[in-house]
C-alpha positions in Angstrom: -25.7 12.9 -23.3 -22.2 13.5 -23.3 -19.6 13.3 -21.0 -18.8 16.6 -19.3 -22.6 17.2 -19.5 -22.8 14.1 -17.6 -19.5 15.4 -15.4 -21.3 18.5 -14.6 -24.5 16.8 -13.5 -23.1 15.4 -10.9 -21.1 17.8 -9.7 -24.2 19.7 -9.2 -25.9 17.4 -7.7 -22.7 17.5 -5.2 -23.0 20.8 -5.1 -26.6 21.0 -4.1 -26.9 18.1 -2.2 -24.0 19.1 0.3 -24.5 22.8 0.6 -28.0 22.4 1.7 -27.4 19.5 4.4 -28.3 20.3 7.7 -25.2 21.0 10.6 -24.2 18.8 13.1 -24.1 19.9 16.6 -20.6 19.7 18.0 -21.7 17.9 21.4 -24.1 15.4 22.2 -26.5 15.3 24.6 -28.2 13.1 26.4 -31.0 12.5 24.4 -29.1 11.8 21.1 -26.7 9.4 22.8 -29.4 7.0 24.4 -31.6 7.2 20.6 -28.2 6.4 19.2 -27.9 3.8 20.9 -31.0 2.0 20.4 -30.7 2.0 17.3 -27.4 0.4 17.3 -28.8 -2.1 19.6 -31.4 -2.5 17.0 -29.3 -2.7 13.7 -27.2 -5.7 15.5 -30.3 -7.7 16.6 -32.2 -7.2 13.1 -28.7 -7.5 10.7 -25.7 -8.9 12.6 -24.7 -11.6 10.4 -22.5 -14.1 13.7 -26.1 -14.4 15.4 -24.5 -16.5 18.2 -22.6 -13.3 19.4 -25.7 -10.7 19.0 -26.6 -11.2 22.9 -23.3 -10.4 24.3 -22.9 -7.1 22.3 -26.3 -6.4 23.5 -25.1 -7.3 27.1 -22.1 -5.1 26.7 -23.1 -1.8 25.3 -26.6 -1.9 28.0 -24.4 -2.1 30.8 -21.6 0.4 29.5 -24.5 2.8 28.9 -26.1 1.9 32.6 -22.0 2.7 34.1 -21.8 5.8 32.6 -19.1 5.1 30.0 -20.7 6.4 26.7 -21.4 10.1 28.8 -19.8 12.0 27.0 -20.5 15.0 24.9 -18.0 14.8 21.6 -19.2 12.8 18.9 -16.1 11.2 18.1 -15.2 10.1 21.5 -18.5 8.7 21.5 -18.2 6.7 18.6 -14.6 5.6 19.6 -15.9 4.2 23.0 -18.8 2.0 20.9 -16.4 0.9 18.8 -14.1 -0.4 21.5 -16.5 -2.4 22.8 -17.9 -3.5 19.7 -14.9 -5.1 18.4 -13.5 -6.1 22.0 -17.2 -8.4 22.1 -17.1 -9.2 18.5 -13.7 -9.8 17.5 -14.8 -8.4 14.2 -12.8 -5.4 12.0 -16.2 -4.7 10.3 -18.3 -3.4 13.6 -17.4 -0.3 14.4 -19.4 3.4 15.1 -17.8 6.0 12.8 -18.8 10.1 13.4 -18.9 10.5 9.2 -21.1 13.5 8.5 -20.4 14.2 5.0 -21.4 10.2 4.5 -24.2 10.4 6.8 -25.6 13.8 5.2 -26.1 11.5 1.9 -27.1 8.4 3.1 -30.1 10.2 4.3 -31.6 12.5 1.4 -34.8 10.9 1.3 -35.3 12.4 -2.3 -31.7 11.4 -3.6 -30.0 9.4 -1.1 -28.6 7.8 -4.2 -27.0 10.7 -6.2 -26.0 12.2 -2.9 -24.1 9.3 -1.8 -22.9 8.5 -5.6 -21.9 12.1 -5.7 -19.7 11.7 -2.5 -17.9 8.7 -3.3 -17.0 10.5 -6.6 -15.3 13.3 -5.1 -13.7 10.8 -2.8 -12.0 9.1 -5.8 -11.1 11.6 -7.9 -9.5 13.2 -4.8 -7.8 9.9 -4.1 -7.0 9.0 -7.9 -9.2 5.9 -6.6 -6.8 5.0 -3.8 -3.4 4.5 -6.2 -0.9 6.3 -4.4 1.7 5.4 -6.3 3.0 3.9 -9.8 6.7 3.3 -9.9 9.2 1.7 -12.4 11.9 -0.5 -9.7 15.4 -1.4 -11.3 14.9 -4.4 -13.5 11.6 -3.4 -15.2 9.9 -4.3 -11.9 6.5 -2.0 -11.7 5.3 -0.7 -8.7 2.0 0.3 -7.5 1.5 1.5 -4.1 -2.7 1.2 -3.4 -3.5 3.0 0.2 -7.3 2.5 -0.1 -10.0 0.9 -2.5 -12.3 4.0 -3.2 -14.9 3.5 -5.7 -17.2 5.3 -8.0 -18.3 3.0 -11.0 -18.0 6.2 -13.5 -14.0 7.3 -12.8 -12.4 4.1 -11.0 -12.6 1.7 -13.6 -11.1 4.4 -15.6 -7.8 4.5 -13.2 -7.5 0.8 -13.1 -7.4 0.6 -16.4 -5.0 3.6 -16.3 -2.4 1.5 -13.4 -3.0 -1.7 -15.5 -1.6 0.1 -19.0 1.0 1.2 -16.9 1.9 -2.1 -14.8 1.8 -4.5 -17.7 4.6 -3.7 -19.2 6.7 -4.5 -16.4 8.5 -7.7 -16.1 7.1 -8.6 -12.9 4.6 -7.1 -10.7 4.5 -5.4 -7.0 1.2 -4.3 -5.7 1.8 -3.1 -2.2 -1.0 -3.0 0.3 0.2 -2.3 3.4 -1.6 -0.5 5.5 -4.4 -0.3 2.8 -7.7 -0.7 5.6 -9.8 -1.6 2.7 -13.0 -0.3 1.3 -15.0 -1.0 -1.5 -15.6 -4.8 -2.8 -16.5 -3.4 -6.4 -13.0 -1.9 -6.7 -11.1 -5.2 -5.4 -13.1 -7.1 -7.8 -11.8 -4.1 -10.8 -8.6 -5.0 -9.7 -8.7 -8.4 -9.9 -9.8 -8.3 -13.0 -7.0 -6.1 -14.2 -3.8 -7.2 -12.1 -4.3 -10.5 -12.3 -3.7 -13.7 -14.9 -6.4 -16.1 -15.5 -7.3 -18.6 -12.7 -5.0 -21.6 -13.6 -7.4 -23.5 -10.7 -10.7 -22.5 -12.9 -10.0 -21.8 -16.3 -13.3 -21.3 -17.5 -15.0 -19.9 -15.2 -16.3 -16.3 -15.4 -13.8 -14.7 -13.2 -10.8 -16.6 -15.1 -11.7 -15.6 -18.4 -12.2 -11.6 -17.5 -9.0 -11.4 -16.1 -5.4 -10.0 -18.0 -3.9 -12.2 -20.6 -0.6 -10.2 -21.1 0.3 -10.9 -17.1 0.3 -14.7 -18.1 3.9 -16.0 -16.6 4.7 -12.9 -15.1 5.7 -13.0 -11.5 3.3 -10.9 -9.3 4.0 -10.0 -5.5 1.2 -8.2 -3.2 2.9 -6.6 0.0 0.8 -7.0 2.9 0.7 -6.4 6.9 -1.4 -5.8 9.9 -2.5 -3.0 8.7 -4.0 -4.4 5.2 -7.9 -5.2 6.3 -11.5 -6.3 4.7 -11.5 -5.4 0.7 -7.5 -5.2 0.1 -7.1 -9.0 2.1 -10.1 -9.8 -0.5 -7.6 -9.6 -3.1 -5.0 -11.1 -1.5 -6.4 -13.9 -0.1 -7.7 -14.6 -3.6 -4.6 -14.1 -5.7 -3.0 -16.5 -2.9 -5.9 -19.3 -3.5 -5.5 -19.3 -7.0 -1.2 -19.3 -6.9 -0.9 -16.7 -9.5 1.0 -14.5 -6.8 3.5 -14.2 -4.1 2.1 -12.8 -0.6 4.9 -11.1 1.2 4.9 -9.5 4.0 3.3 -9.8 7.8 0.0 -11.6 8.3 -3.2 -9.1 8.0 -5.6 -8.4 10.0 -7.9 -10.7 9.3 -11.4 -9.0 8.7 -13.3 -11.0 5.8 -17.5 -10.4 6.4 -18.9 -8.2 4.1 -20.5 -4.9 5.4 -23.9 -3.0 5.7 -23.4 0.8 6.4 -26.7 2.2 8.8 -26.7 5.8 9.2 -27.8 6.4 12.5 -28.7 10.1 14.5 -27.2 12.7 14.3 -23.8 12.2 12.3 -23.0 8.7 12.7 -22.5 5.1 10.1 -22.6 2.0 11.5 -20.8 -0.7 9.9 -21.8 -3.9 10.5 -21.3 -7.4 9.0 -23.9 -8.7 7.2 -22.7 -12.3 5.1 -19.9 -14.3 5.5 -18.1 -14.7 2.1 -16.9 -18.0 1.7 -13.6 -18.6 -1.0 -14.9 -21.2 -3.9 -11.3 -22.6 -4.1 -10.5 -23.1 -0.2 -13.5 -23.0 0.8 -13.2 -20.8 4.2 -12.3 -17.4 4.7 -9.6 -15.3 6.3 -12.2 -14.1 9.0 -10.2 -13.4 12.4 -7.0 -15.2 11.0 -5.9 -13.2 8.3 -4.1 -13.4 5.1 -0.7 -15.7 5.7 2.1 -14.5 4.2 4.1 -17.2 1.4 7.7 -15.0 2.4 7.2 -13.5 5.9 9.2 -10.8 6.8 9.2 -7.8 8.6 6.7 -5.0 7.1 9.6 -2.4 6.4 11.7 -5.5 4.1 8.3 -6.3 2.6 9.3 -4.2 -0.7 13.0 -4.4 -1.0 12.3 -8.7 -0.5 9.7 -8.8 -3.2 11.8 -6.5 -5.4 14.8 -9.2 -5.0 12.5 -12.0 -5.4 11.2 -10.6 -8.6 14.6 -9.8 -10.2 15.7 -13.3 -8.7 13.1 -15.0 -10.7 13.6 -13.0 -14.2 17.1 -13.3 -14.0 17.1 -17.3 -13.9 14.8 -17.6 -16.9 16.1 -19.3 -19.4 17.2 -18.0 -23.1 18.7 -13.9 -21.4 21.6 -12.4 -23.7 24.7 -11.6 -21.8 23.7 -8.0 -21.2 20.3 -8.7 -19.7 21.9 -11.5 -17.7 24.0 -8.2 -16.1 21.6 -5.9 -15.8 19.4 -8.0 -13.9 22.6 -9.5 -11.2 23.1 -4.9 -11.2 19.7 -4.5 -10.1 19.6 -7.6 -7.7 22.2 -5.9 -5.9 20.8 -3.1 -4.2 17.4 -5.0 -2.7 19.1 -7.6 -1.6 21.8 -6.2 0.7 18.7 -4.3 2.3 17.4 -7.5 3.2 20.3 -9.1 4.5 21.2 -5.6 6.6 24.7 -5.6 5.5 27.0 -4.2 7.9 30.2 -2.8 7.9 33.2 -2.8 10.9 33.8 -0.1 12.4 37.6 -0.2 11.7 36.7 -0.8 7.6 34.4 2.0 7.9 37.2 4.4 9.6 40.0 3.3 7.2 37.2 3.6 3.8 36.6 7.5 5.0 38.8 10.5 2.9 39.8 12.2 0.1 39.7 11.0 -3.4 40.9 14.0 -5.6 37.3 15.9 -6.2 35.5 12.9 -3.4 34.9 13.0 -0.2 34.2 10.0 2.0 33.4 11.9 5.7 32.7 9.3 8.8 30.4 10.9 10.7 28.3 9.2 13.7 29.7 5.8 12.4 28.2 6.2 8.9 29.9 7.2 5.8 29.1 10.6 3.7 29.8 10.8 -0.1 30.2 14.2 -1.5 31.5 15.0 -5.1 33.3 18.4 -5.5 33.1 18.9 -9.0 29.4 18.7 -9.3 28.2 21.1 -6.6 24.4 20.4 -8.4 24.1 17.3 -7.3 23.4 15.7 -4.0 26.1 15.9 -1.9 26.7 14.6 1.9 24.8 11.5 0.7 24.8 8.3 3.2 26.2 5.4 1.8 24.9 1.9 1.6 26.7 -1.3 2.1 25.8 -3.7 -0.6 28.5 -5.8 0.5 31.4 -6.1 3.7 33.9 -5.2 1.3 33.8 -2.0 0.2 30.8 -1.5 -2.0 27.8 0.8 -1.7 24.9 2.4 -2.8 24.8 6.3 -3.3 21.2 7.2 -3.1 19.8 10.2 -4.6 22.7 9.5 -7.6 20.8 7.2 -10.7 22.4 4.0 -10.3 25.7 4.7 -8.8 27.7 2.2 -7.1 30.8 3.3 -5.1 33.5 0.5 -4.5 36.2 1.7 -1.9 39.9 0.5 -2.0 43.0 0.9 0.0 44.4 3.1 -2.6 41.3 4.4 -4.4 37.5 4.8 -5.2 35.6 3.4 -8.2 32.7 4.6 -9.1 30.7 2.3 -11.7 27.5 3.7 -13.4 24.7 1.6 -14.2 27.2 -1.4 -14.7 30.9 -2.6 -14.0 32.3 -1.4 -17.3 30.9 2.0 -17.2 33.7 3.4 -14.1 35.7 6.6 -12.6 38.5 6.1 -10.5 39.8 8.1 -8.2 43.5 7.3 -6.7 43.6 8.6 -2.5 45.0 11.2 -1.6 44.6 15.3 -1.3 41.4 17.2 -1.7 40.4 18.8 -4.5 37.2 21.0 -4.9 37.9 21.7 -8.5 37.3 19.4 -12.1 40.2 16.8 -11.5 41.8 13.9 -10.6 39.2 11.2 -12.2 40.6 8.8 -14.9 37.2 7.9 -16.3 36.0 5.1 -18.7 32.9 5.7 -20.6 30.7 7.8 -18.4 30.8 11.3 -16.4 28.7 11.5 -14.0 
């Protein structure tokens, strides 16, 4: 059967599946909160995987149902009250009550429970491009990608990891941010794995080691994480960490390792519960209620622009670089690094920097400098500088790698290196095509 015949399948099966479900009341009554309940109670005492902490959940949700606290009559208020107390007894990420119709509509088609659920977590991907937000090309040859969740279907994800791998590769180093990426699906961590990631130096032979990517042998590879970054997107963390073919950077996460049984349970509901404790081959624990530990801790908004310096850091000391990639790499280091550091500038260099330069403007306004360029009303203009330095250099962003350097008597502007410049003596404004003495490049 070919492929869009297959394609079309399913989307009928979507189709049919999901127009047909039944509705969902929008309140809850009595009734349906004290059967949901139960069968909470239930799934915890039959599945719960910390057994030792089964009869204190128990203890919890019996006598928050005997006060009164679960009466209420919206479904998601309901579910985010269980879930409070779930996790504030548990401790555990992966126990929580989630109001998930469209999930709960598929996970209970007797006849084709299967295809409606498969169906779902299609649409889901393709609606998601599996959870890759972003691919990006940094200064430096340093590739981005920016994953927010780990949605899977086993007929279009592996395609899109493939798709990101093709695409990272050929970078010279690696960034795969994950912050704030909650997690999801163990099937697409392991895809990813497979894909972003060297073979194990720890386990050479083993199975894992000799699926993974080749061509990302002696590359440097950086995963951004936080408090945000849970369950499935720790998973590959915590294992790129273990076998030291990364760099973690970033804030510790949050710290949810069990592996997960979804329950649907009356009327709209999914309970997520954890049902095995995965245990690492190489340190032998997990990251259960500690988290993943950063290698280069900072602070979650420095995450990137640290790992992008790192990176550039790293290529730029290898041994054997001709003069010119020598400088590009120091022109790229530039940039990330003074974000890092939080370069500042004095007040009183900041007043002095700010006027006219011929067809540039340097406007101090609330304390921060404005660059505008007269000649080429297309471009952005009013842009807000960036120290790279305390002496008169600074980024222009929204202009392709620009650098302004101010001077007592002029401004320089150097594009995409120190030998490609305009300059630009002080003095009078002008709004019209003059007073630049330019070397090699217009801007």
């Amino acid at each position: 059967m070919t492929k869009p015949i297959l394609q079309l399948l399913a989307a009928l099966v979507f189709c049919v599946v999901f127009a047909s479900r039944p509705s969902f009341a929008e309140n809850l009554g009595a009734s349906e909160r004290s059967a949901a309940l139960l069968q909470i109670i239930d799934e915890i005492k039959q599945h719960y995987v910390v057994k030792d902490r089964v009869a204190a959940i128990v203890d919890v949700l019996t006598s928050q149902h005997a006060a009164g606290f679960y009466d209420v009559e919206s479904p998601a208020e309901f579910a985010r009250r269980i879930s409070l107390d779930l996790e504030r007894v548990s401790a555990d990420g992966h126990l929580y009550l989630k109001q998930d119709p469209d999930r709960y509509a598929a996970m209970t088609e007797h006849d084709e429970a299967d295809q409606a659920l498969a169906a779902l977590l299609e649409k889901q991907a393709v609606l998601s491009n599996s959870g890759i937000e972003q691919l990006e090309i940094l200064p430096g040859n340093v590739r981005l990608m920016r994953l927010s969740q780990f949605r899977w279907s086993p007929r279009r994800t592996p395609r899109d990891h493939a798709d990101a791998a093709r695409f990272l590769v050929e970078g010279d180093a690696l960034i795969v941010d994950l912050r704030d990426n909650s997690g999801g699906s163990s099937d697409a961590a392991d895809s990813l794995l497979e894909r972003l990631l060297p073979p194990d130096p720890l386990r050479p032979r083993s199975k894992q080691s000799r699926q993974r990517n080749r061509r990302l042998i002696g590359k440097p590879i950086f995963v951004l994480i936080n408090a945000g970054t849970g369950s499935a997107a720790e998973a590959f963390a915590y294992q790129a960490q273990a076998e030291r073919v990364a760099t973690i950077v970033g804030m510790p996460s949050y710290g949810a390792a069990n592996n997960t049984r979804f329950t649907p349970i009356p009327p709209s509901f999914v309970l997520s519960a954890s049902s095995n404790i995965p245990i690492n081959p190489i340190t032998g624990t997990n990251w259960e209620g500690v988290g993943v530990k950063p290698d280069l801790s900072v602070s979650s908004d420095l995450a990137l622009p640290a790992a992008h310096a790192k990176a550039i850091a790293l290529l730029a000391a290898k041994p054997g670089l001709s003069a010119a990639q020598a400088a590009a790499y120091q022109w790229a280091l530039a940039p990330p690094s003074a974000i890092v550091a939080k370069v500042s500038v004095p007040a009183s260099k900041r007043r002095r920097y700010a006027g006219c330069f011929g067809v540039i403007a340097l406007q101090l306004r609330d304390g921060k400098l404005y660059f505008s360029r007269h000649d080429r009303p297309k471009r952005p203009q009013q842009v807000e500088l960036v120290p790279l330095d305390a002496n008169g250099q600074f980024l222009a962003p929204g202009y392709k790698d620009l650098r302004v350097k101010v001077e007592a008597t002029g401004i320089t502007l150097m594009h995409g290196s120190a030998d490609a410049v305009e300059r630009f003596e002080r003095g009078t404004c002008d709004s019209g095509d003059s007073g630049g003495v330019h070397s090699g490049h217009a801007l």
